[in-house]
mmCIF file of the N, C-alpha and C atoms, coordinates in Angstrom:
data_MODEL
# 
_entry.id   MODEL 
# 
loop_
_atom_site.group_PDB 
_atom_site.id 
_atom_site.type_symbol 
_atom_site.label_atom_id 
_atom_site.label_alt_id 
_atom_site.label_comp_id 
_atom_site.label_asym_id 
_atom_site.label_entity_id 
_atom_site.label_seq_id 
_atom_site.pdbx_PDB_ins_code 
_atom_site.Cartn_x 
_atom_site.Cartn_y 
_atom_site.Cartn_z 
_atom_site.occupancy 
_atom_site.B_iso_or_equiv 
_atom_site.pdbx_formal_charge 
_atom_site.auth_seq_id 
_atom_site.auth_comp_id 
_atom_site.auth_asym_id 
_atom_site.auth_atom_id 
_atom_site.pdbx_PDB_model_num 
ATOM 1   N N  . UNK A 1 1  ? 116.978 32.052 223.665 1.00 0.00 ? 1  UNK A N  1 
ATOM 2   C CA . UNK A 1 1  ? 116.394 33.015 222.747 1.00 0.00 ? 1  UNK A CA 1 
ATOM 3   C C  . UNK A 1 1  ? 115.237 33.720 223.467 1.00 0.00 ? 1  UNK A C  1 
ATOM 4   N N  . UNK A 1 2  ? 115.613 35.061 223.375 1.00 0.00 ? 2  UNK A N  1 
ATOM 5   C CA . UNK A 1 2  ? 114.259 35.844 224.184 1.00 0.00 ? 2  UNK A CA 1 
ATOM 6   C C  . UNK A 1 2  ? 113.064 35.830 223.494 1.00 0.00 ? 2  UNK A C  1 
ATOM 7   N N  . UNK A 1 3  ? 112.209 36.872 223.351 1.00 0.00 ? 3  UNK A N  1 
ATOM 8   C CA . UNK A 1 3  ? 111.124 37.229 222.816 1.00 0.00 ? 3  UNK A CA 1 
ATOM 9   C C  . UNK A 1 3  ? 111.256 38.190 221.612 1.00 0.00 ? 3  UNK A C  1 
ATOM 10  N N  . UNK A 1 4  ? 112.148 38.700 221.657 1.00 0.00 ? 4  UNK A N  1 
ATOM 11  C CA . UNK A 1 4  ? 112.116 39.746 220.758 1.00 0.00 ? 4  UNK A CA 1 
ATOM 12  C C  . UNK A 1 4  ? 113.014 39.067 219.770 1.00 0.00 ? 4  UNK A C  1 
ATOM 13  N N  . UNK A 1 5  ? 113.897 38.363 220.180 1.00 0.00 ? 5  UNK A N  1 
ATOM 14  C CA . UNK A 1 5  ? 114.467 37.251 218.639 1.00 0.00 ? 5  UNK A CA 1 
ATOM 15  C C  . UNK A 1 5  ? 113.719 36.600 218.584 1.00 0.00 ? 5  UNK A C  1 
ATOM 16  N N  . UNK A 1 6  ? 113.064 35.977 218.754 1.00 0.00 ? 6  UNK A N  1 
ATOM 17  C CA . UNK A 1 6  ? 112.182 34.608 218.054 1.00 0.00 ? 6  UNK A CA 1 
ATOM 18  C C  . UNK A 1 6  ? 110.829 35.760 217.411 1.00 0.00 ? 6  UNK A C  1 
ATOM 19  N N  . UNK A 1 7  ? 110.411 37.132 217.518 1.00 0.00 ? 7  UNK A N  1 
ATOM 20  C CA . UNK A 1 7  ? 109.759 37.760 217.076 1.00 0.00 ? 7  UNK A CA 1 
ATOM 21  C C  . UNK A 1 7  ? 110.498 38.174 215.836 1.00 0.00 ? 7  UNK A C  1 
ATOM 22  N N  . UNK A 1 8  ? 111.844 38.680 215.684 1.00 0.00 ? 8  UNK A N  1 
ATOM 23  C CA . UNK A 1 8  ? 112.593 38.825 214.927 1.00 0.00 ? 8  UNK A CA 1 
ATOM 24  C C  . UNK A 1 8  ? 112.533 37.570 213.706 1.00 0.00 ? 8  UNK A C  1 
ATOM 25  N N  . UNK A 1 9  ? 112.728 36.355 214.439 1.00 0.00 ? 9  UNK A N  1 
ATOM 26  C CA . UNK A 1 9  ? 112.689 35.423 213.514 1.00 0.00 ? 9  UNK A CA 1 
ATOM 27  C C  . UNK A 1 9  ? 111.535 35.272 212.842 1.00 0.00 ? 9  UNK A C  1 
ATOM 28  N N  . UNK A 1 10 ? 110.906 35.502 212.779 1.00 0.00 ? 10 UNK A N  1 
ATOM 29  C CA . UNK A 1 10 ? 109.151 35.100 212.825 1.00 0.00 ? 10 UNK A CA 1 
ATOM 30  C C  . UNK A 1 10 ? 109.255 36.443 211.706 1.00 0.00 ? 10 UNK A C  1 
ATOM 31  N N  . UNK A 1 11 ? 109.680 37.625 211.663 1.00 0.00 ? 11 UNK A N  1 
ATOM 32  C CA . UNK A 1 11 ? 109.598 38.627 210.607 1.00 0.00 ? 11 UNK A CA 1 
ATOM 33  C C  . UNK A 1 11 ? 110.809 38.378 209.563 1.00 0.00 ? 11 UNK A C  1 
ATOM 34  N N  . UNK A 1 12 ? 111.774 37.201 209.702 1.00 0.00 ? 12 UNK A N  1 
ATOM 35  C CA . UNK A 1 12 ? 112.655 37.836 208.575 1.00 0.00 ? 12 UNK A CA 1 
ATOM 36  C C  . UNK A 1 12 ? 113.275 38.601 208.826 1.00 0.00 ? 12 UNK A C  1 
ATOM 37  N N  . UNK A 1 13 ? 113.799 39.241 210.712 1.00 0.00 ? 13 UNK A N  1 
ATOM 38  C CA . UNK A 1 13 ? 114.652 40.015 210.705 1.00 0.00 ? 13 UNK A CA 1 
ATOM 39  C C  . UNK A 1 13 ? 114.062 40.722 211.319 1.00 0.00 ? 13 UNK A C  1 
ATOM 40  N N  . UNK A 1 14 ? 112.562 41.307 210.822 1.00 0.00 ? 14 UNK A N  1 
ATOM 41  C CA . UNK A 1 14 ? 112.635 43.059 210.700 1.00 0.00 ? 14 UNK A CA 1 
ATOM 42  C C  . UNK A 1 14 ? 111.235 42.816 212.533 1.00 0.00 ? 14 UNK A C  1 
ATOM 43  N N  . UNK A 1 15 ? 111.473 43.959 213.092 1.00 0.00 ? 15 UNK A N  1 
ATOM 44  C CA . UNK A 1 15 ? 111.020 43.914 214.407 1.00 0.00 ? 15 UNK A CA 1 
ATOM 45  C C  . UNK A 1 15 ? 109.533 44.332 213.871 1.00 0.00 ? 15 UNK A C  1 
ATOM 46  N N  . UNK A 1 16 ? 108.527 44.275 215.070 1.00 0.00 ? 16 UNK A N  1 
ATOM 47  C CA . UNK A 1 16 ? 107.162 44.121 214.777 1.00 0.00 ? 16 UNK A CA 1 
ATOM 48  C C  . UNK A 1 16 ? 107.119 45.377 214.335 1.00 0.00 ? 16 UNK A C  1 
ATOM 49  N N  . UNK A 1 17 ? 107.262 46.737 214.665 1.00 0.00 ? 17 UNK A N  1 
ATOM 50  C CA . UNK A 1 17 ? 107.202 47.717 214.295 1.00 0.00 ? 17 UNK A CA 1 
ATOM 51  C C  . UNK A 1 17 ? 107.525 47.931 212.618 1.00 0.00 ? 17 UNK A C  1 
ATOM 52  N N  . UNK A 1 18 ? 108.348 47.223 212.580 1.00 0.00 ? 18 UNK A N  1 
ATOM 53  C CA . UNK A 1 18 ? 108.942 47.198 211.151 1.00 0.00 ? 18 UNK A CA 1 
ATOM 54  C C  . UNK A 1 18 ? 108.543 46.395 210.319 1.00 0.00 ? 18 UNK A C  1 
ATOM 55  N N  . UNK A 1 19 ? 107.853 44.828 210.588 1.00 0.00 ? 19 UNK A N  1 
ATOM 56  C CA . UNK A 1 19 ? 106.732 44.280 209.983 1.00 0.00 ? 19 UNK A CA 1 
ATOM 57  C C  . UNK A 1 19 ? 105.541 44.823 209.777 1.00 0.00 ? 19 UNK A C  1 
ATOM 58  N N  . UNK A 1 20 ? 105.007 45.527 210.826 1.00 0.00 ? 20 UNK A N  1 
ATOM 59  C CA . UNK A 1 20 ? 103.337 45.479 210.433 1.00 0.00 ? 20 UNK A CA 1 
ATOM 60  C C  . UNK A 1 20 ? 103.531 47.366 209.863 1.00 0.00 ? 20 UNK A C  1 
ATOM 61  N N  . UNK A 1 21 ? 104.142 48.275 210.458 1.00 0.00 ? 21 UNK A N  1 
ATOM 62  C CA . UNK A 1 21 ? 104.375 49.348 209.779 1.00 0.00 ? 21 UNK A CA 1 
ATOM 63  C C  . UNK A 1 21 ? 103.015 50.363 210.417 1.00 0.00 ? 21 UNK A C  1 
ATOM 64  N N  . UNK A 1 22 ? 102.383 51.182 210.048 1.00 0.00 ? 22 UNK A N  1 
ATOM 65  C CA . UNK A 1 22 ? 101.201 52.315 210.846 1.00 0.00 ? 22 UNK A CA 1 
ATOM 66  C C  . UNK A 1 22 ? 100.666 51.337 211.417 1.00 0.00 ? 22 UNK A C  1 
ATOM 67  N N  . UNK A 1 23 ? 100.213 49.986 210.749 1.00 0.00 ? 23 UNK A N  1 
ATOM 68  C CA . UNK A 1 23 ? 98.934  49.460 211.501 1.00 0.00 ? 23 UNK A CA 1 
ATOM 69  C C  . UNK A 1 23 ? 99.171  48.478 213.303 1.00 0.00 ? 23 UNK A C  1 
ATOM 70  N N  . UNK A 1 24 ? 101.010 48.788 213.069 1.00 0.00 ? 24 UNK A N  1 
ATOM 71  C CA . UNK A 1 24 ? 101.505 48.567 214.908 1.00 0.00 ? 24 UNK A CA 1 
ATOM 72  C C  . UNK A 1 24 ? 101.120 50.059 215.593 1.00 0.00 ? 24 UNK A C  1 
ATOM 73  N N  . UNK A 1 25 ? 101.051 50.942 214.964 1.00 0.00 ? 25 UNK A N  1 
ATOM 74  C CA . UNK A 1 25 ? 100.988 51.909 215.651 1.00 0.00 ? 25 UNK A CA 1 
ATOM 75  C C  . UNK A 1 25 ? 99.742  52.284 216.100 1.00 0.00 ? 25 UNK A C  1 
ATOM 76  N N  . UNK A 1 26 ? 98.685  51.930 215.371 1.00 0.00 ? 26 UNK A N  1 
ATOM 77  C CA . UNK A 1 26 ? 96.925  51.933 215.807 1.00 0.00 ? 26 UNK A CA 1 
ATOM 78  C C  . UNK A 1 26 ? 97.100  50.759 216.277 1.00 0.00 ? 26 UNK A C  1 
ATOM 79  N N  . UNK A 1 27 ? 97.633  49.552 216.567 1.00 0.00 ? 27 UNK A N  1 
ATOM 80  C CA . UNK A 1 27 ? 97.458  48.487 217.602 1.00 0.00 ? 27 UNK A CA 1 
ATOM 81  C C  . UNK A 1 27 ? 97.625  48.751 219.208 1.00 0.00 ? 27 UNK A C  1 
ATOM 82  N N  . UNK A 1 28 ? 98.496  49.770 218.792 1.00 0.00 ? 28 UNK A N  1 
ATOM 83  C CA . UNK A 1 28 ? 99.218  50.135 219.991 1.00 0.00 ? 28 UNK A CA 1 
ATOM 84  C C  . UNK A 1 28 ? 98.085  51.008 220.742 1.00 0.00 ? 28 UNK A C  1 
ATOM 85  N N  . UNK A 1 29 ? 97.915  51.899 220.221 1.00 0.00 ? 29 UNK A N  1 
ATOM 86  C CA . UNK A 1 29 ? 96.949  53.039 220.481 1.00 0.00 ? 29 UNK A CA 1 
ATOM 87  C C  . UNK A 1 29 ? 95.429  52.586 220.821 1.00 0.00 ? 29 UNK A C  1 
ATOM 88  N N  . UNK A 1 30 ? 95.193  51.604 220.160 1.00 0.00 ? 30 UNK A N  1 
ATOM 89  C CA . UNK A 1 30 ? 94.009  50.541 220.824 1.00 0.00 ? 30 UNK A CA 1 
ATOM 90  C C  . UNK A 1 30 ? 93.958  50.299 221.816 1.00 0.00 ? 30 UNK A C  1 
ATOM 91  N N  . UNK A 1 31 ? 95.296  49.855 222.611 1.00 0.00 ? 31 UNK A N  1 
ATOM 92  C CA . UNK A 1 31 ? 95.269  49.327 223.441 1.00 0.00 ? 31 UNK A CA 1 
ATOM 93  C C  . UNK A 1 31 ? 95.410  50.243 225.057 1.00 0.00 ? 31 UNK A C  1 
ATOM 94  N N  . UNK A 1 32 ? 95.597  51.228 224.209 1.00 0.00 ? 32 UNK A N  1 
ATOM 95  C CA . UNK A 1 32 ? 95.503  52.313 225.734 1.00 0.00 ? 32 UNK A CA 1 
ATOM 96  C C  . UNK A 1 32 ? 94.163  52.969 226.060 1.00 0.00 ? 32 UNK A C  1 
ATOM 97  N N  . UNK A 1 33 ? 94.306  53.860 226.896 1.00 0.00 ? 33 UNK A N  1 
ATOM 98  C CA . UNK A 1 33 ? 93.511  55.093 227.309 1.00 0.00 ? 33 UNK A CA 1 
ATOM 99  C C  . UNK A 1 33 ? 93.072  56.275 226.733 1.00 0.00 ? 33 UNK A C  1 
ATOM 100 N N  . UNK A 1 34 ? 94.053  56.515 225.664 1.00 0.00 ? 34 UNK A N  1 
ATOM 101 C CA . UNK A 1 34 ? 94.489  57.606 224.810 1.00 0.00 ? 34 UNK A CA 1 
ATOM 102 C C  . UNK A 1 34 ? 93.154  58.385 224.713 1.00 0.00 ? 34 UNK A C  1 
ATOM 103 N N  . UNK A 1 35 ? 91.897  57.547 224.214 1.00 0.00 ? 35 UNK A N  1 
ATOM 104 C CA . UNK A 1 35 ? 90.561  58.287 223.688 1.00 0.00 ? 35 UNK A CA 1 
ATOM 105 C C  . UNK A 1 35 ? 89.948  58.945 225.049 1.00 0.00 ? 35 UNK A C  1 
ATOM 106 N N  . UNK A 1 36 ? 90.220  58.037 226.111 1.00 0.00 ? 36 UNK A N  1 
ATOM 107 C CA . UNK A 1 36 ? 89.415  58.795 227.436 1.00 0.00 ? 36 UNK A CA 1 
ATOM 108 C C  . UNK A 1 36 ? 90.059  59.969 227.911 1.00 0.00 ? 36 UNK A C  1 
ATOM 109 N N  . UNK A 1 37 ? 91.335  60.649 227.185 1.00 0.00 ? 37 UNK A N  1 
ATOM 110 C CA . UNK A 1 37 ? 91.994  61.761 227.337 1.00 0.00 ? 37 UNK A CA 1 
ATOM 111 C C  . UNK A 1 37 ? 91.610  62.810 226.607 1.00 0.00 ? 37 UNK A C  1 
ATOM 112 N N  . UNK A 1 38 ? 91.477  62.905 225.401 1.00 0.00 ? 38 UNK A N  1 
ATOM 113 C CA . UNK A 1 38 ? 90.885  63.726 224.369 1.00 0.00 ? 38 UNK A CA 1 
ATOM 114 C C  . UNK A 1 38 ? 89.260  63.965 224.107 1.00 0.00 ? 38 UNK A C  1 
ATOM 115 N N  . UNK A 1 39 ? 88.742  62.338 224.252 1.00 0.00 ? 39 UNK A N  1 
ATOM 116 C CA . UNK A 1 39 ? 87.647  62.823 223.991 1.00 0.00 ? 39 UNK A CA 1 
ATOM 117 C C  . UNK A 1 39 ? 87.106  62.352 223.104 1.00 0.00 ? 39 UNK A C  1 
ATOM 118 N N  . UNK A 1 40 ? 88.038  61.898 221.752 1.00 0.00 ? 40 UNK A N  1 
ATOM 119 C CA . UNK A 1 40 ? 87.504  61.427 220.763 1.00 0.00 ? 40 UNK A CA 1 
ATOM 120 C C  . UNK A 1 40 ? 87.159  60.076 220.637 1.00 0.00 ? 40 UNK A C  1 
ATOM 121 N N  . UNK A 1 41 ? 86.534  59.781 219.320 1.00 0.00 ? 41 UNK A N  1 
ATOM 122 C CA . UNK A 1 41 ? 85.505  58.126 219.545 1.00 0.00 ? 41 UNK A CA 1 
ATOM 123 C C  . UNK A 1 41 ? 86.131  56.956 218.747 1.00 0.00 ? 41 UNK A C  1 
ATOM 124 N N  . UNK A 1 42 ? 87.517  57.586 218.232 1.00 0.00 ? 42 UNK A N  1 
ATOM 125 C CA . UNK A 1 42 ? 87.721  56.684 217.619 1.00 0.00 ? 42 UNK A CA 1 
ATOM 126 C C  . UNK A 1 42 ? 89.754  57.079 216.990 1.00 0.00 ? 42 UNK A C  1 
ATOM 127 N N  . UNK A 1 43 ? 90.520  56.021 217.770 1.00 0.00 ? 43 UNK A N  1 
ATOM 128 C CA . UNK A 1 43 ? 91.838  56.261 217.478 1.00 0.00 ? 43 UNK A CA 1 
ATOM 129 C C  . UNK A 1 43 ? 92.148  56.965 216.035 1.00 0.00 ? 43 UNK A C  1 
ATOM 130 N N  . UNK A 1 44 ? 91.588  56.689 214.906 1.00 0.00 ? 44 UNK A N  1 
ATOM 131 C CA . UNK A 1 44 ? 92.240  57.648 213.930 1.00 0.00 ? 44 UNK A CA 1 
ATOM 132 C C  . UNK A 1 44 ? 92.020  59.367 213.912 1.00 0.00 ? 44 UNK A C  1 
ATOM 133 N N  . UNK A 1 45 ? 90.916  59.655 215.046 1.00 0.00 ? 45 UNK A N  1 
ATOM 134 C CA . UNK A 1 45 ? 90.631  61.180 215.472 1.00 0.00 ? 45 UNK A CA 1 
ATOM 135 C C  . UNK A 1 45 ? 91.575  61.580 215.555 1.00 0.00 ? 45 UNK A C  1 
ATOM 136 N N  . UNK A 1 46 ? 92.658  60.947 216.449 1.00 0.00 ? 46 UNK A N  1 
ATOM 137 C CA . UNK A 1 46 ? 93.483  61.549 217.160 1.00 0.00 ? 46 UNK A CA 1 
ATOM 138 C C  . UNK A 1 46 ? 94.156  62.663 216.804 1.00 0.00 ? 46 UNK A C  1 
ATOM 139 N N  . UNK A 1 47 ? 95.040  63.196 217.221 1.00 0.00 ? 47 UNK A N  1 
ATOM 140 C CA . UNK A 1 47 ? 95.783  64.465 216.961 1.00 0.00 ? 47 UNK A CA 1 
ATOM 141 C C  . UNK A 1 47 ? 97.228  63.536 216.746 1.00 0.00 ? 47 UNK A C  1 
ATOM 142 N N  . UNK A 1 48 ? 98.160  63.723 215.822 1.00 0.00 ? 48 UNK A N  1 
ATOM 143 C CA . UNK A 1 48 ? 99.229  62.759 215.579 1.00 0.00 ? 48 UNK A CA 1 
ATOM 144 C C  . UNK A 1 48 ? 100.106 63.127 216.585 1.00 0.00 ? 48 UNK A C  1 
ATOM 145 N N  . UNK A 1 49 ? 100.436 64.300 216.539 1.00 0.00 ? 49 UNK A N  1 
ATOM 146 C CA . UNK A 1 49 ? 101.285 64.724 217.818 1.00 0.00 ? 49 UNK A CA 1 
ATOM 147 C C  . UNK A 1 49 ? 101.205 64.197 218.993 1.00 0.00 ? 49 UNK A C  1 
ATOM 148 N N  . UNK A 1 50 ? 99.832  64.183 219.442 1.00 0.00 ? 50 UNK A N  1 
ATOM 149 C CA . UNK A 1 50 ? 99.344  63.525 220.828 1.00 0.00 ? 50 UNK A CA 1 
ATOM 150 C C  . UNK A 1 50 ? 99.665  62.156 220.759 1.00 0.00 ? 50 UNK A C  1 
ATOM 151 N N  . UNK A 1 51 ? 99.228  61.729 219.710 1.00 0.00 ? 51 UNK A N  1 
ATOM 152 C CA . UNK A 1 51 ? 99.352  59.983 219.721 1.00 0.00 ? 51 UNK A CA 1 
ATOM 153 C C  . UNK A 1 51 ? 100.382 59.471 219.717 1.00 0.00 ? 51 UNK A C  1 
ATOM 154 N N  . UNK A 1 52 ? 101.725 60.067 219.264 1.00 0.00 ? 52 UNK A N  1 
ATOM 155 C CA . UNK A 1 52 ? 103.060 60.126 219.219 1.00 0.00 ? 52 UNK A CA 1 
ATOM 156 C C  . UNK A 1 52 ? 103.325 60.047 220.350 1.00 0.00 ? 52 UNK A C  1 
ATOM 157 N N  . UNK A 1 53 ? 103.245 61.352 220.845 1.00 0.00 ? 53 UNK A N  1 
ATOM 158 C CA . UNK A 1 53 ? 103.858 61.777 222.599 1.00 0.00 ? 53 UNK A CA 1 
ATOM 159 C C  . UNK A 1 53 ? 103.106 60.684 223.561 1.00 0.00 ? 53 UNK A C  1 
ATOM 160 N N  . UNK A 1 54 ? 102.364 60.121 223.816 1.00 0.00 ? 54 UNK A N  1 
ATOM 161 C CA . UNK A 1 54 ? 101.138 59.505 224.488 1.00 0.00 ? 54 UNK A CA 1 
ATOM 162 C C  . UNK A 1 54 ? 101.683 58.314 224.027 1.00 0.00 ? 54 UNK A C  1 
ATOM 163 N N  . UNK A 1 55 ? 102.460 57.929 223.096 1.00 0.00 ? 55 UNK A N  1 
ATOM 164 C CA . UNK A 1 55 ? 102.796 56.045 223.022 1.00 0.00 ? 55 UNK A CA 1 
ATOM 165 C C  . UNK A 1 55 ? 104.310 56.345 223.035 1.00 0.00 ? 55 UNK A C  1 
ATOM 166 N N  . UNK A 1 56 ? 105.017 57.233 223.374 1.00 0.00 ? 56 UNK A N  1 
ATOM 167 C CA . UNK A 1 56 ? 106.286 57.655 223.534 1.00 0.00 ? 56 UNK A CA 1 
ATOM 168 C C  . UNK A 1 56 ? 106.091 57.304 225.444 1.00 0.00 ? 56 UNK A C  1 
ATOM 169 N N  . UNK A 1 57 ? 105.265 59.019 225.781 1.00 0.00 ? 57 UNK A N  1 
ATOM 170 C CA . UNK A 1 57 ? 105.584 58.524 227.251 1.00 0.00 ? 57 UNK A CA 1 
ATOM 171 C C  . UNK A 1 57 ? 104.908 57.089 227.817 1.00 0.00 ? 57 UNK A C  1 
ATOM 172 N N  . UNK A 1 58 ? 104.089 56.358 227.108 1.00 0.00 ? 58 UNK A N  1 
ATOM 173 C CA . UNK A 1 58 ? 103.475 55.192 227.857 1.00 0.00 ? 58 UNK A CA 1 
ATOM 174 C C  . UNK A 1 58 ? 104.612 54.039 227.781 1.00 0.00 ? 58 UNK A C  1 
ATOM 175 N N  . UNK A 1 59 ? 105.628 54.281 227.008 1.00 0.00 ? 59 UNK A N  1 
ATOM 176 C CA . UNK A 1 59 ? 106.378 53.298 226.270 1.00 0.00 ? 59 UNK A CA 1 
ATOM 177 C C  . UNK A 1 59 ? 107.509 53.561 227.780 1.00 0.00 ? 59 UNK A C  1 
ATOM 178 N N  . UNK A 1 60 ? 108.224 54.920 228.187 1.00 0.00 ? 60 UNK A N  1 
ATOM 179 C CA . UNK A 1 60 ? 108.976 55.080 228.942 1.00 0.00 ? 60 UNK A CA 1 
ATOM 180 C C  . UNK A 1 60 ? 108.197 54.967 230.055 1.00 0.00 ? 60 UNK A C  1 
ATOM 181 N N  . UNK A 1 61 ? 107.095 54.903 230.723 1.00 0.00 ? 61 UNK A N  1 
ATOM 182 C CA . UNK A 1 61 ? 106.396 54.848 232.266 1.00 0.00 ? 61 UNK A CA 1 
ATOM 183 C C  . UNK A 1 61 ? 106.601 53.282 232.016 1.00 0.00 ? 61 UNK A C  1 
ATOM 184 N N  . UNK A 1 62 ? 106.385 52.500 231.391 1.00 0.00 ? 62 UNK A N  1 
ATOM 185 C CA . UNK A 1 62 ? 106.590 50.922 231.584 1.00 0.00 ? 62 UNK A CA 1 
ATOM 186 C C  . UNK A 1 62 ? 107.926 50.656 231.603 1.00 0.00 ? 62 UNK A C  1 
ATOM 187 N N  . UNK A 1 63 ? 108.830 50.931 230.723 1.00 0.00 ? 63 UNK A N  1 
ATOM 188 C CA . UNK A 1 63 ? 110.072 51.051 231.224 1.00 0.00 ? 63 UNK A CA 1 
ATOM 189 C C  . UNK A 1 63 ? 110.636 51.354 232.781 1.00 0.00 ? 63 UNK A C  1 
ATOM 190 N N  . UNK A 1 64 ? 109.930 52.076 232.789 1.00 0.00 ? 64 UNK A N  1 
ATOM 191 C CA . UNK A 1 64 ? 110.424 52.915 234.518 1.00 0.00 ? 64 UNK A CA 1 
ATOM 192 C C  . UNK A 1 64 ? 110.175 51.699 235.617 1.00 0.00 ? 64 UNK A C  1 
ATOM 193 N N  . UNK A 1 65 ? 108.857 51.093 235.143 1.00 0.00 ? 65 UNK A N  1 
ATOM 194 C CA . UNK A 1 65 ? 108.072 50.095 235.968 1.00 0.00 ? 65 UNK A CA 1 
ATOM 195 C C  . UNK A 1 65 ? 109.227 48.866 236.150 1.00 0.00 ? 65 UNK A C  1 
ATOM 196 N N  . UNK A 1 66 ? 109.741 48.354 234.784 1.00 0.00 ? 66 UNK A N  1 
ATOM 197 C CA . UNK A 1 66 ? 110.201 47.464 234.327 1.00 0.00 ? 66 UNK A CA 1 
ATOM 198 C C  . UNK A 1 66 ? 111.439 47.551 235.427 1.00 0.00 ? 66 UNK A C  1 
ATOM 199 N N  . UNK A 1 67 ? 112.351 48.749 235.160 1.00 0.00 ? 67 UNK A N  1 
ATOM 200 C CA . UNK A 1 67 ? 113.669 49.059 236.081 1.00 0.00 ? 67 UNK A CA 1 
ATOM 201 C C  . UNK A 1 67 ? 113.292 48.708 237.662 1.00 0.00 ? 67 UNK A C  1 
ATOM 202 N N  . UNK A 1 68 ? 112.156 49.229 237.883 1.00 0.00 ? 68 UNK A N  1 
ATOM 203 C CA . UNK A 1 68 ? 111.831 48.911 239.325 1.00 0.00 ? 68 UNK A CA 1 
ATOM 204 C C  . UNK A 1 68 ? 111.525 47.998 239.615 1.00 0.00 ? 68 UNK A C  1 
ATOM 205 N N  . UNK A 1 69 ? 110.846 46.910 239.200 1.00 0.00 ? 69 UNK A N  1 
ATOM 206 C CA . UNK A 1 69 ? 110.818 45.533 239.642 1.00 0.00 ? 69 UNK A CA 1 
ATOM 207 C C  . UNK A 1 69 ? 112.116 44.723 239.192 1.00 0.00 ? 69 UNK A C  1 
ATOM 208 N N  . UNK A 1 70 ? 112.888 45.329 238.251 1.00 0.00 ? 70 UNK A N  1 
ATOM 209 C CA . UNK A 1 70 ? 114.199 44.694 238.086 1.00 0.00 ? 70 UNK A CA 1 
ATOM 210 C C  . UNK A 1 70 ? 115.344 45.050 239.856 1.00 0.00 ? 70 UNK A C  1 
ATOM 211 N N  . UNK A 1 71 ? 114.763 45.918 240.424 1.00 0.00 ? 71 UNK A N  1 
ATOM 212 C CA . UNK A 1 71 ? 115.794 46.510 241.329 1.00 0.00 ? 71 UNK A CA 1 
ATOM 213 C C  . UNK A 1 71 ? 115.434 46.182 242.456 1.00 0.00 ? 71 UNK A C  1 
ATOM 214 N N  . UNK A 1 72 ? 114.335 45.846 242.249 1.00 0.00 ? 72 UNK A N  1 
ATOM 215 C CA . UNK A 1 72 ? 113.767 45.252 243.893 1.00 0.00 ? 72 UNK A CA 1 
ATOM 216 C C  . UNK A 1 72 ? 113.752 43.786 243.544 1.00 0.00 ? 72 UNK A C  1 
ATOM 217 N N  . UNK A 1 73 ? 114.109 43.270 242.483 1.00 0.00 ? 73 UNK A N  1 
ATOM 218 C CA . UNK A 1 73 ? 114.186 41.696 242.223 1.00 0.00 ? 73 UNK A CA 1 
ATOM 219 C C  . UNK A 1 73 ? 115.999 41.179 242.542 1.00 0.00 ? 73 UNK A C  1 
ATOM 220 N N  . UNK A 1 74 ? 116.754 42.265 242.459 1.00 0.00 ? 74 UNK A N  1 
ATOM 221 C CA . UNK A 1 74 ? 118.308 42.067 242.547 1.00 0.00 ? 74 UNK A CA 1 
ATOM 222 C C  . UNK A 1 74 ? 117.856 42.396 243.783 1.00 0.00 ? 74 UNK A C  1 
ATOM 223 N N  . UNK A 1 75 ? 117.586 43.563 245.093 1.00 0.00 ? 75 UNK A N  1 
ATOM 224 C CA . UNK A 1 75 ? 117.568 43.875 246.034 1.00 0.00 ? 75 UNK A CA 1 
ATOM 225 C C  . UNK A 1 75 ? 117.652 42.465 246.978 1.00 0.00 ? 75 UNK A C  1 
ATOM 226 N N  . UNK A 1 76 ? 116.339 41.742 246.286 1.00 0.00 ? 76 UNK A N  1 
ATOM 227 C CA . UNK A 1 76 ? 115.804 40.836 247.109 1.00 0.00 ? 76 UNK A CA 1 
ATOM 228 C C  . UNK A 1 76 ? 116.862 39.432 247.036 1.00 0.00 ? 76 UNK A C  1 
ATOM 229 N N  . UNK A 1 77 ? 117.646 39.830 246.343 1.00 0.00 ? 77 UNK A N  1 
ATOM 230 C CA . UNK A 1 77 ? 118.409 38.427 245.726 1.00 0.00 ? 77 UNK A CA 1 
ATOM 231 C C  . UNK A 1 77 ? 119.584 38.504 246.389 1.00 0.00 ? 77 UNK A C  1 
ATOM 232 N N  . UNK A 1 78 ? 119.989 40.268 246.844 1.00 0.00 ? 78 UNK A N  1 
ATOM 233 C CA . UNK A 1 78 ? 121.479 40.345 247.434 1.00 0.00 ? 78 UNK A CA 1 
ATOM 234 C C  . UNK A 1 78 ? 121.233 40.135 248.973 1.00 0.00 ? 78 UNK A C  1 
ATOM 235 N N  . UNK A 1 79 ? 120.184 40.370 249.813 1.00 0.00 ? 79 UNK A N  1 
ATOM 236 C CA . UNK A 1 79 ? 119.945 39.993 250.957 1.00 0.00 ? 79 UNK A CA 1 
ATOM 237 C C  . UNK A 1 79 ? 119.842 37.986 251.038 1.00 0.00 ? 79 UNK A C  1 
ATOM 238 N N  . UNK A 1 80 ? 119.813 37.053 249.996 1.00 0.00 ? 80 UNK A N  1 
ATOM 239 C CA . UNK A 1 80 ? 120.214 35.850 250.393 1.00 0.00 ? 80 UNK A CA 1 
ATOM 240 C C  . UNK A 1 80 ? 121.358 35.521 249.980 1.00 0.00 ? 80 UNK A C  1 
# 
């Protein structure tokens, strides 16, 4: 069982996004950079659009990350 089922289990099914509802989405946004971009002092400033696009692309640059250490982890596995 990975992480995201036993998170699943832990909600009754429904994924964290879908348990906690806006207040995953200011968790999320906490946890970045987002304010040292704009300017503002406090995540609910934000511009929704921005905060959208900005936990959209942060969501796909870790992804990207993710693929690449997945490819240099097979790389390294087909040379033994």
């Amino acid at each position: 069982m990975d992480a995201e089922d036993e998170e699943r289990d832990n909600n009754n099914g429904k994924s964290f996004g879908q348990h906690w509802g806006w207040f995953a989405t200011l968790y999320q946004l906490a946890k970045t950079n987002a304010l040292s971009i704009t300017g503002d002092s406090c995540i609910t400033d934000l511009n929704l659009l921005f905060a959208l696009n900005y936990l959209e692309i942060d969501k796909d640059y870790k992804h990207e990350i993710e693929k690449e250490k997945n490819k240099q982890i097979q790389q390294a596995r087909s040379r033994y």
